[in-house]
N, CA, C and O atoms as a GROMACS GRO file, in nm:
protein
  388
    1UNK      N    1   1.015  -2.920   0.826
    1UNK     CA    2   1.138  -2.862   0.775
    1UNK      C    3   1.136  -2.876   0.623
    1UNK      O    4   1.052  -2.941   0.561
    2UNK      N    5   1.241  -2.806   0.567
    2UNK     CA    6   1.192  -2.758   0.426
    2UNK      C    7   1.354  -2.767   0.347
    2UNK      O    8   1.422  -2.666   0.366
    3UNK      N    9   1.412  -2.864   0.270
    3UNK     CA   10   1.486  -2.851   0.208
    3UNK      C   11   1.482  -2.805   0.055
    3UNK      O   12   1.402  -2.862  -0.020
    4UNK      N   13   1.550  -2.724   0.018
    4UNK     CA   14   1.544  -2.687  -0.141
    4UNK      C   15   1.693  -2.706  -0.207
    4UNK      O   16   1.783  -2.625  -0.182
    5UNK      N   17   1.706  -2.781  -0.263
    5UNK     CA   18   1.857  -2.818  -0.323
    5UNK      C   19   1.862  -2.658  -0.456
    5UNK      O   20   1.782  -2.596  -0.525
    6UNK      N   21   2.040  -2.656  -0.419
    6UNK     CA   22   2.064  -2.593  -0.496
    6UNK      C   23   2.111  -2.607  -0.676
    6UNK      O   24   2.186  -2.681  -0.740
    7UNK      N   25   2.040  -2.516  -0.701
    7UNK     CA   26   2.097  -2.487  -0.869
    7UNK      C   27   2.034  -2.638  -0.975
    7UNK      O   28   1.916  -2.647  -1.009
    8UNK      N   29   2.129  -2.733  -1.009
    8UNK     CA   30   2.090  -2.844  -1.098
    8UNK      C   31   2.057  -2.959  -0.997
    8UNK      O   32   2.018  -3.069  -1.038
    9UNK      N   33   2.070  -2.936  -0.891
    9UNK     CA   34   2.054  -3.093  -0.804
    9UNK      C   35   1.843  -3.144  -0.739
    9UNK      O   36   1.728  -3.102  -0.724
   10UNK      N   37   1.920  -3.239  -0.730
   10UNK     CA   38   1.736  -3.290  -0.715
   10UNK      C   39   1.755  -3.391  -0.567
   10UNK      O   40   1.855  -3.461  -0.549
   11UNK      N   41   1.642  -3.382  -0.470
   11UNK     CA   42   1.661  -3.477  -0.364
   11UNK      C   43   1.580  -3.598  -0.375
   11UNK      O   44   1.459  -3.588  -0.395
   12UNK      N   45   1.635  -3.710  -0.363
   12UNK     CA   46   1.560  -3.811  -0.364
   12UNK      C   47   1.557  -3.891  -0.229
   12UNK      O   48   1.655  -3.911  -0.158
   13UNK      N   49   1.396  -3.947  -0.199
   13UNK     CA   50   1.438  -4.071  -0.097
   13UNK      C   51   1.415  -4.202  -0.116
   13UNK      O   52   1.305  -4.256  -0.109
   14UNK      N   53   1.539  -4.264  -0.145
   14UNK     CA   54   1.594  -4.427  -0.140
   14UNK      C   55   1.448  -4.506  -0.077
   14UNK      O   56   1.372  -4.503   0.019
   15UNK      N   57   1.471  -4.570  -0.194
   15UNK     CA   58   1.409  -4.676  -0.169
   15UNK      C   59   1.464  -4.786  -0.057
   15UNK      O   60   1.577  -4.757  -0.019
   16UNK      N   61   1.421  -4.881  -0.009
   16UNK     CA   62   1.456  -4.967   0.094
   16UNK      C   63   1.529  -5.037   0.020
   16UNK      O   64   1.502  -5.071  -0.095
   17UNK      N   65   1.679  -5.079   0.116
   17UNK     CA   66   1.728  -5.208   0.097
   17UNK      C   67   1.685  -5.345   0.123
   17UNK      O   68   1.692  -5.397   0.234
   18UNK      N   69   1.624  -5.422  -0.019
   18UNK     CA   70   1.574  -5.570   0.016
   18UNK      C   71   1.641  -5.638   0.118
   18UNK      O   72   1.760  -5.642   0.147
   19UNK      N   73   1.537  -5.692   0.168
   19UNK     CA   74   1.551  -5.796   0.299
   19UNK      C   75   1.562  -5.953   0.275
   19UNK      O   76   1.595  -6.041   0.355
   20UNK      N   77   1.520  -5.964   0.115
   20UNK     CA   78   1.517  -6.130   0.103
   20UNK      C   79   1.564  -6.126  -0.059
   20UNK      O   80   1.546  -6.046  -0.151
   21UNK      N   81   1.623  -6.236  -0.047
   21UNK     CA   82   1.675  -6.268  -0.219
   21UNK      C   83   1.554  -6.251  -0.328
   21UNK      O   84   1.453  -6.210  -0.272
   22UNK      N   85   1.541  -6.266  -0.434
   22UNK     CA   86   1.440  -6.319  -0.495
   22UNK      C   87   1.376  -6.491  -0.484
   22UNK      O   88   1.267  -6.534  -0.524
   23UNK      N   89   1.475  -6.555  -0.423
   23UNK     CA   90   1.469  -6.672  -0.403
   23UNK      C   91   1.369  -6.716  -0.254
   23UNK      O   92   1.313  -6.822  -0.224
   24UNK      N   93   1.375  -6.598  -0.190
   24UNK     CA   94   1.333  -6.594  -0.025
   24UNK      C   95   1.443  -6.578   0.052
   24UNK      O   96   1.425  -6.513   0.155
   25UNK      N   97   1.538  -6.614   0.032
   25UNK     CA   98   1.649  -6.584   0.173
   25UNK      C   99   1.660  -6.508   0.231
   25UNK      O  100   1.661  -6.402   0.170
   26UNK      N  101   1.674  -6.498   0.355
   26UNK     CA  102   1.674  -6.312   0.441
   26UNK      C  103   1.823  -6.337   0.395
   26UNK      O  104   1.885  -6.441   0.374
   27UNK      N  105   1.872  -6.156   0.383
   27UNK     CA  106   1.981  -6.138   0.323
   27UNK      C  107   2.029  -6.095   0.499
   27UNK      O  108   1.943  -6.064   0.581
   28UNK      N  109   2.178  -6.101   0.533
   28UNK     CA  110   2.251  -6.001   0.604
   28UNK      C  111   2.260  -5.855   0.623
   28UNK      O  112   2.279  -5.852   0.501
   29UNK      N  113   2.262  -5.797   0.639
   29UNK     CA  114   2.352  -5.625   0.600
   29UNK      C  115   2.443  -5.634   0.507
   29UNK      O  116   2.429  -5.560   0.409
   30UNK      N  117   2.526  -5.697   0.511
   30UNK     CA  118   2.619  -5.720   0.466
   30UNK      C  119   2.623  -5.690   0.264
   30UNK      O  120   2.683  -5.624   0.180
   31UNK      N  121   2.490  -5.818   0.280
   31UNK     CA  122   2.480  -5.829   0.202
   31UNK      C  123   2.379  -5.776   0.070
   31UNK      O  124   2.391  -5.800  -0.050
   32UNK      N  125   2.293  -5.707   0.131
   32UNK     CA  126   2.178  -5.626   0.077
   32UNK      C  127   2.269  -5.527  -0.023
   32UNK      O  128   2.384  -5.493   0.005
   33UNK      N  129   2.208  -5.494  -0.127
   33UNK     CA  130   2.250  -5.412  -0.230
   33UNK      C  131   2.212  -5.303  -0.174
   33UNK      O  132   2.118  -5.299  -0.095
   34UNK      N  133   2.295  -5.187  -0.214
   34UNK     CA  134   2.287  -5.069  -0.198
   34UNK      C  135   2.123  -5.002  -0.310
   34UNK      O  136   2.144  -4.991  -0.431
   35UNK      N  137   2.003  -4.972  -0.265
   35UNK     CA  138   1.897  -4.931  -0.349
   35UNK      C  139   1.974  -4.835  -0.474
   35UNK      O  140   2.089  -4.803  -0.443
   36UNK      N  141   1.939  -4.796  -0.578
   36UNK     CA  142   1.947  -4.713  -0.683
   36UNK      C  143   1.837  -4.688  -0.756
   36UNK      O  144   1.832  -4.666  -0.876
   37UNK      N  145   1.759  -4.693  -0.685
   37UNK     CA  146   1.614  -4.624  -0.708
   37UNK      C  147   1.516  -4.548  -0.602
   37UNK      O  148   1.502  -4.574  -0.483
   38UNK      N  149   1.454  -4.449  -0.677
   38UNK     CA  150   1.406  -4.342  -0.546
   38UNK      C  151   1.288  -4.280  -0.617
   38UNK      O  152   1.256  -4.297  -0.734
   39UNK      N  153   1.218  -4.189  -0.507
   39UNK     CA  154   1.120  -4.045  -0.551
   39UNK      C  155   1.171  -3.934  -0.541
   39UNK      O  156   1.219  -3.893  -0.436
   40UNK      N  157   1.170  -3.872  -0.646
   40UNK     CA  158   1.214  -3.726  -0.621
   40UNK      C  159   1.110  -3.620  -0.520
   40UNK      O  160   0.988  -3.611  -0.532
   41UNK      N  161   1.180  -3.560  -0.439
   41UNK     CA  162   1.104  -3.492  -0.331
   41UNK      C  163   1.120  -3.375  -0.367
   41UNK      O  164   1.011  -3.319  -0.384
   42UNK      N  165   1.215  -3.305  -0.389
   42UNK     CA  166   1.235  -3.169  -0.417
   42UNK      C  167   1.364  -3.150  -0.579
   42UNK      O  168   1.447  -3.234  -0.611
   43UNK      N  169   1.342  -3.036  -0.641
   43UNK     CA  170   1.457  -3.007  -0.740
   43UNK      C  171   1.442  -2.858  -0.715
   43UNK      O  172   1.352  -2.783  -0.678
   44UNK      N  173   1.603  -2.845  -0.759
   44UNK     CA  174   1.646  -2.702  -0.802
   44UNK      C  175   1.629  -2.627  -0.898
   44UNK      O  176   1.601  -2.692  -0.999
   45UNK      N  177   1.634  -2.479  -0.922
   45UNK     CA  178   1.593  -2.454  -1.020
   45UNK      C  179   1.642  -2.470  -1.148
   45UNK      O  180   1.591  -2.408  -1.241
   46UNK      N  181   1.758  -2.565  -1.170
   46UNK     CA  182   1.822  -2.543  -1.265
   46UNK      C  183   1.934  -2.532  -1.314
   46UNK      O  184   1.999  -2.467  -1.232
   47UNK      N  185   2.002  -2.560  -1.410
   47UNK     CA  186   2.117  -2.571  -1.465
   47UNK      C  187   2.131  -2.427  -1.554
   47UNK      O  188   2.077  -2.403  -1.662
   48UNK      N  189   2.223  -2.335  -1.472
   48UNK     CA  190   2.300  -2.254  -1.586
   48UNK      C  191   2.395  -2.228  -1.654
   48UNK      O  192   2.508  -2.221  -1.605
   49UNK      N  193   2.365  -2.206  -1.805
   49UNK     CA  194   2.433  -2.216  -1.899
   49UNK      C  195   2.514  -2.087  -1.884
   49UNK      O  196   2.476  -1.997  -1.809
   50UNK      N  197   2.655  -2.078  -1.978
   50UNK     CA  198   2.758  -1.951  -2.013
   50UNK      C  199   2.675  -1.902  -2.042
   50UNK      O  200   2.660  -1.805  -1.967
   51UNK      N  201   2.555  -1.912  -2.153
   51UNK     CA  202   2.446  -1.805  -2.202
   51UNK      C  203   2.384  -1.730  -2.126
   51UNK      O  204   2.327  -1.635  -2.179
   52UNK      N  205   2.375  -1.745  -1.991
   52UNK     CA  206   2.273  -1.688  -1.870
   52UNK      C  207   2.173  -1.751  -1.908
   52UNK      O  208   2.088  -1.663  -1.922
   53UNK      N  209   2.130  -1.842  -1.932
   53UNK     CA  210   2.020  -1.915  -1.957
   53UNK      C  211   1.994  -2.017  -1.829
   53UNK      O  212   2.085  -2.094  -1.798
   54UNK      N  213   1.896  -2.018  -1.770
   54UNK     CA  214   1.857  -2.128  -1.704
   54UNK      C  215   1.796  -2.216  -1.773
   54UNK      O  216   1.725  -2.169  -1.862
   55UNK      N  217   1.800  -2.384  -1.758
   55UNK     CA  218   1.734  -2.480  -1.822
   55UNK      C  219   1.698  -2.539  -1.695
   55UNK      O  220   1.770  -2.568  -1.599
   56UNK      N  221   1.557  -2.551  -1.714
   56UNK     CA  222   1.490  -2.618  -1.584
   56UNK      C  223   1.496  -2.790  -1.592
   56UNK      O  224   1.466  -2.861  -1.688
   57UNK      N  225   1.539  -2.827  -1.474
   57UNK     CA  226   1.562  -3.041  -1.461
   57UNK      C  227   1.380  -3.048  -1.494
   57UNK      O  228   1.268  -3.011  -1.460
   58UNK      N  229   1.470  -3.136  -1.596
   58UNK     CA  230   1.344  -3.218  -1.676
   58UNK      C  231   1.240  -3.301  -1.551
   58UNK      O  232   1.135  -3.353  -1.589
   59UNK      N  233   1.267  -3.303  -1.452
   59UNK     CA  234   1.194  -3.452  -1.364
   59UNK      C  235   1.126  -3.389  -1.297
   59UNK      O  236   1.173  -3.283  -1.256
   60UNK      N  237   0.999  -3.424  -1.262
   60UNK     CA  238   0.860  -3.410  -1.203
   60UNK      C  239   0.903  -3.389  -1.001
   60UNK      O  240   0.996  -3.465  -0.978
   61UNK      N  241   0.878  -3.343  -0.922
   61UNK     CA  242   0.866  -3.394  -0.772
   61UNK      C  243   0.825  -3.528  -0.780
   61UNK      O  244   0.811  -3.563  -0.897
   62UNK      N  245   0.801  -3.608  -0.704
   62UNK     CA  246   0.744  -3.751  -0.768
   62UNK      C  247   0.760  -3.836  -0.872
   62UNK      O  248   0.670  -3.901  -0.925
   63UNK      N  249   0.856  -3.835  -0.896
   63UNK     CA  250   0.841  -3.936  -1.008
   63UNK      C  251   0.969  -3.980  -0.916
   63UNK      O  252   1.046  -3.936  -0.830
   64UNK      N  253   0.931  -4.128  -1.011
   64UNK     CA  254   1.069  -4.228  -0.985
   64UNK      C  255   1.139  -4.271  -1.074
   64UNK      O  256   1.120  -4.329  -1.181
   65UNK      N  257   1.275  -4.214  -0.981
   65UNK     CA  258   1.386  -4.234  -1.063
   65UNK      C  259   1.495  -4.314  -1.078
   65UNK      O  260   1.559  -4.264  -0.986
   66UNK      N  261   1.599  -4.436  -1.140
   66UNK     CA  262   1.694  -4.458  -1.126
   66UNK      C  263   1.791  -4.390  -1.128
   66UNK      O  264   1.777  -4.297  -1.207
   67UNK      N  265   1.942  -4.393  -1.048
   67UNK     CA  266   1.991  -4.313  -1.035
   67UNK      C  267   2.174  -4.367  -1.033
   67UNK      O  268   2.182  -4.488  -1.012
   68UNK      N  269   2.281  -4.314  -1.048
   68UNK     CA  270   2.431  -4.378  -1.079
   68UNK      C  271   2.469  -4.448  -0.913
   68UNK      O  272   2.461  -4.373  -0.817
   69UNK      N  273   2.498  -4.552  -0.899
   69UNK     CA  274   2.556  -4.615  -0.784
   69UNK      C  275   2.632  -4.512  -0.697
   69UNK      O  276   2.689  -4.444  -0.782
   70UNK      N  277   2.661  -4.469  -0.596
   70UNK     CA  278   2.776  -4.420  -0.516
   70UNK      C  279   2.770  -4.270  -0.568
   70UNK      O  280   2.873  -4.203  -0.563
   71UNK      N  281   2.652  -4.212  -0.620
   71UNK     CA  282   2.661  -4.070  -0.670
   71UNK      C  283   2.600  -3.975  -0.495
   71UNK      O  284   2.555  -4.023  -0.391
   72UNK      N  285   2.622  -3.864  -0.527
   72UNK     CA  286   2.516  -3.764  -0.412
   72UNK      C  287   2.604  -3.755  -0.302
   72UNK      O  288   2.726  -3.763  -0.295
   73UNK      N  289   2.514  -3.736  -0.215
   73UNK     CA  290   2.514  -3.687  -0.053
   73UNK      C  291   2.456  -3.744  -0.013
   73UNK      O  292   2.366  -3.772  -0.092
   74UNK      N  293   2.440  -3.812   0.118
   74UNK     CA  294   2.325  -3.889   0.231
   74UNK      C  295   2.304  -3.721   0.300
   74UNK      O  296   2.404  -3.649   0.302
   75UNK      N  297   2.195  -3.677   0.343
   75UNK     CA  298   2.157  -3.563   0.411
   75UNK      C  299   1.984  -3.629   0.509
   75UNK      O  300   1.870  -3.666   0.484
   76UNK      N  301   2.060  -3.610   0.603
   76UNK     CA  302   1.908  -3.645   0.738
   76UNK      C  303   1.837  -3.553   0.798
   76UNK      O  304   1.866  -3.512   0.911
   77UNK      N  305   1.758  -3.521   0.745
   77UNK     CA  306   1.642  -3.445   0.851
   77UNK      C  307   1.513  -3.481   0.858
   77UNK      O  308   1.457  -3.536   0.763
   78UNK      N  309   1.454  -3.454   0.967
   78UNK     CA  310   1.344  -3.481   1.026
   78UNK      C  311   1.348  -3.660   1.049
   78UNK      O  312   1.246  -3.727   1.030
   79UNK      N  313   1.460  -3.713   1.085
   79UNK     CA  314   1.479  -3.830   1.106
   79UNK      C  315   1.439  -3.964   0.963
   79UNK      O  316   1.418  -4.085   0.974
   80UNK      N  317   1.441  -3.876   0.841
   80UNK     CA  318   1.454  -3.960   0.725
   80UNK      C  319   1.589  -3.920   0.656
   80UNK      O  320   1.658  -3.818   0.662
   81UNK      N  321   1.599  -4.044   0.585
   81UNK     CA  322   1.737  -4.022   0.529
   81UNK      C  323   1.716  -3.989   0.351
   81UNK      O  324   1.653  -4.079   0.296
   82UNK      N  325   1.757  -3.886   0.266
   82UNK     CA  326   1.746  -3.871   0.189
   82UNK      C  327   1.946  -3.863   0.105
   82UNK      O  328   2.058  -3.876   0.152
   83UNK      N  329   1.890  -3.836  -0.034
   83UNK     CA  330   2.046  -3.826  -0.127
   83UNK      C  331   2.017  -3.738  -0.205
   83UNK      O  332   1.925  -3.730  -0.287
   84UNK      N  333   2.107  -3.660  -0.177
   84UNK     CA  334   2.074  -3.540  -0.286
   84UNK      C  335   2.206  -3.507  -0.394
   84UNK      O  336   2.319  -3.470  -0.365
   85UNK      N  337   2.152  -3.532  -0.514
   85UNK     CA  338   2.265  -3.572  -0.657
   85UNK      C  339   2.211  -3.433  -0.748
   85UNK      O  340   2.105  -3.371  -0.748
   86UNK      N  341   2.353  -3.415  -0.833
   86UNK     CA  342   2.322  -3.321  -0.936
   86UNK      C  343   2.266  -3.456  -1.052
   86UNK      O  344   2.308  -3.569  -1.079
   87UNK      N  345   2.107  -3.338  -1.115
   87UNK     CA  346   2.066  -3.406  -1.167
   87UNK      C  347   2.109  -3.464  -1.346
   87UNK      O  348   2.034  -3.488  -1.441
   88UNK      N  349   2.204  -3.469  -1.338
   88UNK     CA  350   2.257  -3.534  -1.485
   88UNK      C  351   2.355  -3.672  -1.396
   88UNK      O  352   2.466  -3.702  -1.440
   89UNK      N  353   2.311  -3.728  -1.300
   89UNK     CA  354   2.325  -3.820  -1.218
   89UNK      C  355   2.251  -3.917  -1.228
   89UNK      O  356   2.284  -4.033  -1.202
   90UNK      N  357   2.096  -3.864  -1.280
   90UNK     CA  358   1.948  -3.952  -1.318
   90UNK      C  359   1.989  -4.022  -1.424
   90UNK      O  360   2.061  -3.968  -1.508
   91UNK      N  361   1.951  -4.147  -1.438
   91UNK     CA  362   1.989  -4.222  -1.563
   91UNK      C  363   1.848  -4.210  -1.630
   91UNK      O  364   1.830  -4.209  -1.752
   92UNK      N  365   1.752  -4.201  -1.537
   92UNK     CA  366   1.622  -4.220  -1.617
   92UNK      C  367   1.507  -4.197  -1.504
   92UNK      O  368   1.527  -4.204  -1.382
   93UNK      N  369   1.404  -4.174  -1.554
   93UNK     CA  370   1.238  -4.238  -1.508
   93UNK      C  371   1.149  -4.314  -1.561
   93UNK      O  372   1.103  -4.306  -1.675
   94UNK      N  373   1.124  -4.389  -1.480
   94UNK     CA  374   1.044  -4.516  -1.474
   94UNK      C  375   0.900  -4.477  -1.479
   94UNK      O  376   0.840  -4.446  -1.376
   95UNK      N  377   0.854  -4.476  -1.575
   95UNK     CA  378   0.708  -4.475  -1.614
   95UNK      C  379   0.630  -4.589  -1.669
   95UNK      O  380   0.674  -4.670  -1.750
   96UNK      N  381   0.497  -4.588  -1.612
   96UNK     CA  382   0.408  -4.690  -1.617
   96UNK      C  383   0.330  -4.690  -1.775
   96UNK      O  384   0.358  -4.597  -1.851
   97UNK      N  385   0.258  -4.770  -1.808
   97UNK     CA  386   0.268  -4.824  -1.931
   97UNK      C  387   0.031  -4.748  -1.916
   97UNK      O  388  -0.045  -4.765  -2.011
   0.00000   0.00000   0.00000
C-alpha cells in the first residue's frame, strides 16, 4: 500500500518508546515518553504560496527528523503505525558528523 501525504505534509515513522531509564529501570506504559523522533517515509509536494509558486519541503525521504510534541495524525496501515505532520512541524534533522 502506498501513502502520499498531501500538499506541505511529510509522513514519519516514530521511533520506539524506551523501555528502560537511562539508569536501567524498565519503565511502565505509563511512564515511557512519548518518542519525538522519526524517518521520514514519504513528503508532499509542497507548500503553496499566494504567488502560485510551489516550494518543495526541504527534507530528504529518510532522513531523521525531530519533530513538535502532540503535533500530526497517528494513521495505520499495513499494520504499522505512522504520523503524518505539516512539515513546518519539523524542528530539524539530525545529521551525522
Amino acid at each position: 500500500m502506498l501513502f502520499i501525504p498531501n500538499g506541505n505534509r511529510v509522513l514519519i515513522k516514530p521511533e520506539e518508546a524506551q523501555d528502560k531509564s537511562p539508569g536501567g529501570i524498565l519503565l511502565p506504559d505509563q511512564a515511557k515518553e512519548k518518542p519525538r523522533r522519526g524517518k521520514i517515509v514519504a513528503n508532499g509536494i509542497g507548500k503553496r504560496e499566494s504567488d502560485g509558486n510551489i516550494y518543495p519541503i526541504p527534507f530528504d525521504e529518510g532522513s531523521v527528523v525531530y519533530y513538535s510534541s502532540y503535533s500530526g495524525n497517528k494513521i495505520e496501515f499495513d499494520r504499522d503505525e505512522f504520523l503524518c505532520l505539516d512539515a513546518d512541524d519539523v524542528l530539524g534533522v539530525l545529521v551525522s558528523k
